[in-house]
C-alpha positions as CSV (number, residue, x, y, z in Angstrom):
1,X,-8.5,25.4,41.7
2,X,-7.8,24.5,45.2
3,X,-8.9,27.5,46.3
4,X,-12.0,27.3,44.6
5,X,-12.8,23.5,46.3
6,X,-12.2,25.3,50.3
7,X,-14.4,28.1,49.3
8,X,-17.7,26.1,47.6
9,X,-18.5,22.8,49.3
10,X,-20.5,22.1,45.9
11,X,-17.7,22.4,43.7
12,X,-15.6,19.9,46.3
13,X,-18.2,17.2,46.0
14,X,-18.8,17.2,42.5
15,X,-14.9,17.1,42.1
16,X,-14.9,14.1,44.4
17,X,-17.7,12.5,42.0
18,X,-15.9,13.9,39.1
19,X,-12.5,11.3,40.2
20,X,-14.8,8.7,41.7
21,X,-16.7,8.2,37.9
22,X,-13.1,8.8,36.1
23,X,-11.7,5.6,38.7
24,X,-15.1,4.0,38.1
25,X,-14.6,4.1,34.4
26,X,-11.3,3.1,34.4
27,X,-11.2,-0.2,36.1
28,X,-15.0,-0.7,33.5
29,X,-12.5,-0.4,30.7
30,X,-10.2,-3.4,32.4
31,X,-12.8,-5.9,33.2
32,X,-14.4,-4.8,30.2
33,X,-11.6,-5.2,27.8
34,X,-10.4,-8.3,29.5
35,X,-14.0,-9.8,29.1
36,X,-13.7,-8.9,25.0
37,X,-10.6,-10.4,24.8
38,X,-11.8,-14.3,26.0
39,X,-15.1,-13.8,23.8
40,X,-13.6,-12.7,20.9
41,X,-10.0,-15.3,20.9
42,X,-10.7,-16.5,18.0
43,X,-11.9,-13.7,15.8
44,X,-8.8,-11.9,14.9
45,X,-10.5,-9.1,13.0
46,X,-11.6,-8.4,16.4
47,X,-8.7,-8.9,18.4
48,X,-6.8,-6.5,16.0
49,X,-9.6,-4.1,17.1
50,X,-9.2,-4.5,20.6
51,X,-5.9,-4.1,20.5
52,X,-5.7,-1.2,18.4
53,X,-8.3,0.8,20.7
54,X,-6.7,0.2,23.9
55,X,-4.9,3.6,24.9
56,X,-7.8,5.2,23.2
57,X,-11.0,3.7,25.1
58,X,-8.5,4.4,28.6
59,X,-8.6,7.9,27.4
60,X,-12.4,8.3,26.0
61,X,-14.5,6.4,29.2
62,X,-12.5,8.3,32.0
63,X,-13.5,11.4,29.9
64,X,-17.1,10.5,29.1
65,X,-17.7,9.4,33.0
66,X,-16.2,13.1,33.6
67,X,-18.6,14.9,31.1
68,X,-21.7,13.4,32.9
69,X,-20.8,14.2,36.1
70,X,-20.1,17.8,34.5
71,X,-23.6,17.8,33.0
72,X,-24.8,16.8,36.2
73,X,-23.7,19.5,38.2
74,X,-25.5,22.8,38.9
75,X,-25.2,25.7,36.0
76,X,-24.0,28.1,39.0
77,X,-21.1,27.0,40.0
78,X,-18.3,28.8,39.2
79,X,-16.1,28.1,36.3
80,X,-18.4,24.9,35.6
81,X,-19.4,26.2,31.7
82,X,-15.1,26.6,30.9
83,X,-15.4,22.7,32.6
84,X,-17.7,21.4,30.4
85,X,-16.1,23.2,27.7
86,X,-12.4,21.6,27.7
87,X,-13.7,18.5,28.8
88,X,-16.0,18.3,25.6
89,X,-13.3,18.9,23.4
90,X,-11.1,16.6,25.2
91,X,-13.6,13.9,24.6
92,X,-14.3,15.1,21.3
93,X,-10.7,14.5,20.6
94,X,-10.5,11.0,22.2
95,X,-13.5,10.0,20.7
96,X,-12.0,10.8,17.3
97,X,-9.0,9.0,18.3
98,X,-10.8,5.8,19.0
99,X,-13.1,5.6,15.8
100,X,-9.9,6.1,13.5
101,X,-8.0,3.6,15.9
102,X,-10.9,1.3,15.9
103,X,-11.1,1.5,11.7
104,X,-7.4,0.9,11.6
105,X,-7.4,-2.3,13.8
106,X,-10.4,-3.2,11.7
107,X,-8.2,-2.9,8.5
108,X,-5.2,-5.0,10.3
109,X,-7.5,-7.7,10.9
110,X,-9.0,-8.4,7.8
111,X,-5.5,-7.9,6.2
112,X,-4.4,-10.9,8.7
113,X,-6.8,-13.0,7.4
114,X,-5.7,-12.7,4.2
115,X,-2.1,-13.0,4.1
116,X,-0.3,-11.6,1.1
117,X,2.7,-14.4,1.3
118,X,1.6,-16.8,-0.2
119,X,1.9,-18.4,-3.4
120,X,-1.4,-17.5,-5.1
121,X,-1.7,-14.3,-3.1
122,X,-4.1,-12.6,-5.8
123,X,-7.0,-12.4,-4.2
124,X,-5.2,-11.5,-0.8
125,X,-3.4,-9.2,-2.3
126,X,-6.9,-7.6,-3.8
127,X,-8.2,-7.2,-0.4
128,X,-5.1,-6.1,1.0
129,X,-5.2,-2.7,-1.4
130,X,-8.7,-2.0,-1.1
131,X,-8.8,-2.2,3.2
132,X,-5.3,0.3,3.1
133,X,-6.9,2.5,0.9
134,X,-10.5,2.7,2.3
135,X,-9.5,2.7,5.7
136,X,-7.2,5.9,4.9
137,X,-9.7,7.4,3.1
138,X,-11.8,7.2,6.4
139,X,-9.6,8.0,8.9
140,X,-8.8,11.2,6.9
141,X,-13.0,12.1,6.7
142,X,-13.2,10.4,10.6
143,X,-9.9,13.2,11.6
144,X,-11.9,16.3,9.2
145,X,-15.1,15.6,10.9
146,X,-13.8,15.6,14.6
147,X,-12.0,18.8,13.9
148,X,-15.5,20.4,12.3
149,X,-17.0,19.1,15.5
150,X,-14.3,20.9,18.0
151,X,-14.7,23.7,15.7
152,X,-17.9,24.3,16.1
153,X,-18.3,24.0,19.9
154,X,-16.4,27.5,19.7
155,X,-19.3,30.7,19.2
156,X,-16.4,32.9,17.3
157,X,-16.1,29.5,15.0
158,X,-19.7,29.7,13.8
159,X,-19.4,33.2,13.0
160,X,-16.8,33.1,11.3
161,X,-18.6,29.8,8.7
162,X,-21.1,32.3,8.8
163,X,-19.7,34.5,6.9
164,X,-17.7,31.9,5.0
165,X,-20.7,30.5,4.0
166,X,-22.2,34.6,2.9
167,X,-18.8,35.2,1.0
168,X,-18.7,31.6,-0.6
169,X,-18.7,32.6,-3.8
170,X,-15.1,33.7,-3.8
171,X,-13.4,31.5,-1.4
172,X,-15.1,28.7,-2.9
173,X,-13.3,29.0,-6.0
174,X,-9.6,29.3,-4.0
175,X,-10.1,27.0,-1.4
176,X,-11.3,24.6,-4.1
177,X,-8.2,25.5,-6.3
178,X,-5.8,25.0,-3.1
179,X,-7.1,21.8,-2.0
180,X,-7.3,20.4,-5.2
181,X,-4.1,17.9,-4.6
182,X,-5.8,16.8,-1.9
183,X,-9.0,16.1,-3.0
184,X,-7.9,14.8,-6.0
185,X,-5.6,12.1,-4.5
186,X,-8.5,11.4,-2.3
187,X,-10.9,10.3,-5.0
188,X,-7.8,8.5,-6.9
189,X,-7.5,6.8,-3.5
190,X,-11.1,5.7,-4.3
191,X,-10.9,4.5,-8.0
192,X,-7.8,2.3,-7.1
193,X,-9.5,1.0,-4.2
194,X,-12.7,0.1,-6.6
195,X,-10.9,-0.2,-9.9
196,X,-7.6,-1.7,-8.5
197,X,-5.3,-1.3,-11.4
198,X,-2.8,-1.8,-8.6
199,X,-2.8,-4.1,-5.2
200,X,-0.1,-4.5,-2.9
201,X,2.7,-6.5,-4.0
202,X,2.0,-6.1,-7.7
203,X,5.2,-5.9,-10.0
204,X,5.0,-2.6,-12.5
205,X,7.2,-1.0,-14.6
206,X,7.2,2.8,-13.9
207,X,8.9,5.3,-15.7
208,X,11.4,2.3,-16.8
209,X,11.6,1.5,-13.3
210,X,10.9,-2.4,-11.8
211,X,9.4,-3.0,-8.5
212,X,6.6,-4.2,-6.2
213,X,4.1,-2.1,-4.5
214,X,5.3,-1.8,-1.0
215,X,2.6,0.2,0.3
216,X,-0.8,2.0,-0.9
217,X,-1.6,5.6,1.6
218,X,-4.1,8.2,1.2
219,X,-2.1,10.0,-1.2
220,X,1.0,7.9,-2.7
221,X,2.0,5.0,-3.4
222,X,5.6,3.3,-2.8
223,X,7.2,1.1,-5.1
224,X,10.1,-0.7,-4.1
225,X,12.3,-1.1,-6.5
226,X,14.1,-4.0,-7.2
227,X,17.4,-2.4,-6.2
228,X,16.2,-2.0,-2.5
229,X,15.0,2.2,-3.5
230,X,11.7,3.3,-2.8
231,X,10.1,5.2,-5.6
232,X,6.9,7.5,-4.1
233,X,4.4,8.4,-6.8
234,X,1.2,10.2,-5.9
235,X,-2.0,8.1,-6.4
236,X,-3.7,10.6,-9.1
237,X,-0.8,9.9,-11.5
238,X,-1.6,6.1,-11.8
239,X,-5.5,7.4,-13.0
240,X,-3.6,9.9,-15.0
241,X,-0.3,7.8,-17.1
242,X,0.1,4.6,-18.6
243,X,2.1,2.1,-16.6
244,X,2.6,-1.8,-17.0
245,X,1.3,-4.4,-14.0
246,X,2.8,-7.7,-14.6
247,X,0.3,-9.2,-11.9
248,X,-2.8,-7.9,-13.1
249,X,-4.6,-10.8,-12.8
250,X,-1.8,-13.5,-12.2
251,X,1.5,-13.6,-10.6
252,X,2.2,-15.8,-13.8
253,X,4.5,-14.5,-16.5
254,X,6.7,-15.4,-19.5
255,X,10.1,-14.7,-20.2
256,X,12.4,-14.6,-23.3
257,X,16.2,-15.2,-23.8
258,X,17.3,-13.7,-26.7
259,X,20.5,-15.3,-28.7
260,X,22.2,-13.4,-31.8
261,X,23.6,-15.9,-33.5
262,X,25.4,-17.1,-36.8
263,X,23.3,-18.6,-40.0
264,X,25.4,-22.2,-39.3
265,X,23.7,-22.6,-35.9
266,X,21.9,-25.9,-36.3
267,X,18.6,-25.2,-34.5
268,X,17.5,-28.7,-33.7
269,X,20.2,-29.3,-31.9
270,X,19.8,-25.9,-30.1
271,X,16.3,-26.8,-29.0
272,X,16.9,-30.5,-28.1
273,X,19.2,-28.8,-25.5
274,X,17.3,-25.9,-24.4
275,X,14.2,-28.2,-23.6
276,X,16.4,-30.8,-21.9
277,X,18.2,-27.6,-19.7
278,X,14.8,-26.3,-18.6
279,X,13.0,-29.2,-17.4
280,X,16.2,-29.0,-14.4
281,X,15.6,-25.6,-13.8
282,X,13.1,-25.7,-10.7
283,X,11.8,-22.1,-11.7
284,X,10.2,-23.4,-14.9
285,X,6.7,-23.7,-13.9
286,X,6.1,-26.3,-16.6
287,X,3.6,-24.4,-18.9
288,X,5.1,-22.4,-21.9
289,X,8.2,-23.3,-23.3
290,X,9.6,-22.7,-27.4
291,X,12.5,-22.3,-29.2
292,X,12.0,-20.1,-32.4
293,X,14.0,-17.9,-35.3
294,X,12.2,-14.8,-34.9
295,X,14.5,-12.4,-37.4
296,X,17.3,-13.3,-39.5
297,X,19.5,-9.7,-39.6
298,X,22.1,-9.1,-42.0
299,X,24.7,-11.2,-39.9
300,X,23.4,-13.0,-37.5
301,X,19.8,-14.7,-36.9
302,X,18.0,-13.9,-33.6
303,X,16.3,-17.1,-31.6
304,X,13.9,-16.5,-29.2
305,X,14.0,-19.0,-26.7
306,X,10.2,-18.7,-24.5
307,X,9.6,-19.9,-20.8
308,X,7.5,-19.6,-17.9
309,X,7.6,-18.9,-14.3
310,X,4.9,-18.4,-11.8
311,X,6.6,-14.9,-10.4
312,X,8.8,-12.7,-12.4
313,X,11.3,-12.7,-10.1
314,X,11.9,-16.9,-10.7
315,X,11.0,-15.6,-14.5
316,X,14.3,-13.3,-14.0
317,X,16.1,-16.4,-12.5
318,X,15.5,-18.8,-15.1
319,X,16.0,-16.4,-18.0
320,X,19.7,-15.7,-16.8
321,X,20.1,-19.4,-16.2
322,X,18.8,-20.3,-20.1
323,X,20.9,-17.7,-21.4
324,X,23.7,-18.9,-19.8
325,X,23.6,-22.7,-19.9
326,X,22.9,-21.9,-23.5
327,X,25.4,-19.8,-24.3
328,X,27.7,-22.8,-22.7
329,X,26.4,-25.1,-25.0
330,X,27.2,-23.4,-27.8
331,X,30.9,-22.6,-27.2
332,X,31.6,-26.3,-26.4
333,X,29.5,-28.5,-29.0
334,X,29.2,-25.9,-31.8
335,X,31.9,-22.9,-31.8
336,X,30.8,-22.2,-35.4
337,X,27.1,-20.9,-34.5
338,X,28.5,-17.8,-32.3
339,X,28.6,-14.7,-34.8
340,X,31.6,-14.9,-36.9
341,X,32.6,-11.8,-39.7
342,X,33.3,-13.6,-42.5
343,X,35.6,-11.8,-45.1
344,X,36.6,-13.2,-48.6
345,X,39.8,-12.9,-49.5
346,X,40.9,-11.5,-52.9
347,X,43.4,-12.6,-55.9
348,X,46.9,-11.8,-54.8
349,X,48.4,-9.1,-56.7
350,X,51.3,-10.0,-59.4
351,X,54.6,-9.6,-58.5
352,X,56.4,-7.5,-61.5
353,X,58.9,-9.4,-63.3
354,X,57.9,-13.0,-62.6
């Protein structure tokens, strides 16, 4: 390359023009970004944008300065087509770069707007799931199409979609058969961004499994399960299976406690108690609470003893607390309700010779 500036003054200047724009573009991208930031303090959608695209616009101006001085220069000088060429794609790249960085820090703005920890996080939690998951979905299209792009900058590259495109009817049907994961998480991605049978943070029950939805990609989801593992499920089998959300609309849920008990427990008693323990339970949210015989078995009766929370987790925290404050209760002020076997006894046998 050095060689080639001593030999051709032409190549030397538009090198030196080349650097100057690059420099030029550079300290643009500064001022310019440092300008954004004081207009746009207090618009954190964005700020997250800005910050997001930093390293990418340093990268993408520098490169775009380059390319016109590139396009500028005379079509004779040597080596100046193989130039234009690798800077193209390096700007293809960076430009690529930026718009998936700029719809990322768009997505982390309008999450931080809408913080999910909060009490009544529903509708946060709404948004939440559909910015991941549409922001994914077009960073994924935003990488394919930059790639296509680059691609097709390459002569040999159009050929060969040429005769893609003239043998189609054959590698249609595999390329369609071997990216059908892929596509089909994709538009899964889509439904549960539109349809949202799940958000971030809901609670489900998978596969017998308890947890909250930790994150929501392009193609899985994680659920966090209440044990501190992460369970990763693909996004086409929640379109596919059946699966309980306790959060669908509401973070609000019931709870039973569930006592087996003998046919001598006096239930008034039981129920006085039960509503005096939950009213000092802070969990209890203060809107469902009943104490009921829902089966009489062959030795014991089962009562159902109802509450409400505003989470399940508090739900799972008062239920344990009921059962055991109840279960207390019971041993101290009425031994005889806890299941006893009762067994009759029979005549005593004579004794010979009396």
């Amino acid at each position: 390359m050095l060689q080639i500036l001593e030999q051709n003054p032409t190549w030397t200047i538009t090198f030196v023009v080349a650097l100057v724009a690059a420099l030029v573009a550079v300290v643009v991208h500064v001022v310019g970004r440092a300008v954004l930031h004081r207009v746009t303090r207090h618009s954190i959608v964005l700020q997250a944008m800005l910050k997001q695209t930093e390293r990418a616009g340093a990268v993408a101006l520098p490169l775009l300065a380059m390319q016109v001085v590139w396009g500028s220069a005379p079509d004779n000088l040597q080596f100046i087509g193989l130039v234009r060429h690798v800077n193209g794609l390096l700007l293809l790249a960076a430009a690529t770069w930026l718009a998936i960085q700029a719809v990322g820090g768009l997505a982390e703005g309008v999450i931080a707007r809408h913080p999910i920890y909060i009490e009544d996080n529903l509708q946060a939690r709404r948004i939440a799931t559909q910015t991941r998951v549409l922001s994914r979905s077009a960073m994924v299209l935003l990488l394919i199409a930059g790639v296509a792009m680059a691609l097709m900058t390459f002569p040999g590259a159009r050929q060969l979609g040429a005769s893609l495109l003239a043998s189609a009817g054959v590698l249609g049907i595999v390329g369609g058969l071997a990216a059908r994961p892929v596509f089909a998480n994709l538009i899964a991605g889509l439904q549960l961004a539109l349809a949202q049978p799940i958000r971030i943070d809901d609670v489900l029950i998978v596969q017998g499994e308890w947890g909250r939805v930790e994150e929501i990609t392009g193609t899985y989801v994680v659920l966090k399960i209440w044990d501190e593992r992460r369970m990763i499920i693909p996004l086409q089998w929640f379109i596919e299976n059946p699966f309980q959300n306790w959060t669908r609309t509401g973070a609000n849920i019931l709870g039973t406690v569930f006592l087996y008990l003998d046919y001598a427990t006096p239930i008034a008693p039981l129920r006085a108690e039960a509503e005096r323990l939950v009213k000092t339970f802070p969990e209890w949210d203060e809107r469902v609470f009943a104490v009921q015989v829902t089966d009489a078995k062959e030795r014991t009766i089962e009562v159902r003893v109802l509450v409400s929370a505003s989470n399940s987790g508090k739900a799972f925290d008062l239920r344990c607390k009921m059962r055991e404050a109840l279960l207390a209760f019971l041993a101290r002020e009425h031994p005889q309700a806890l299941p006893q076997v009762r067994v009759q006894g029979a005549e005593a046998p004579a004794i010979a010779g009396a």
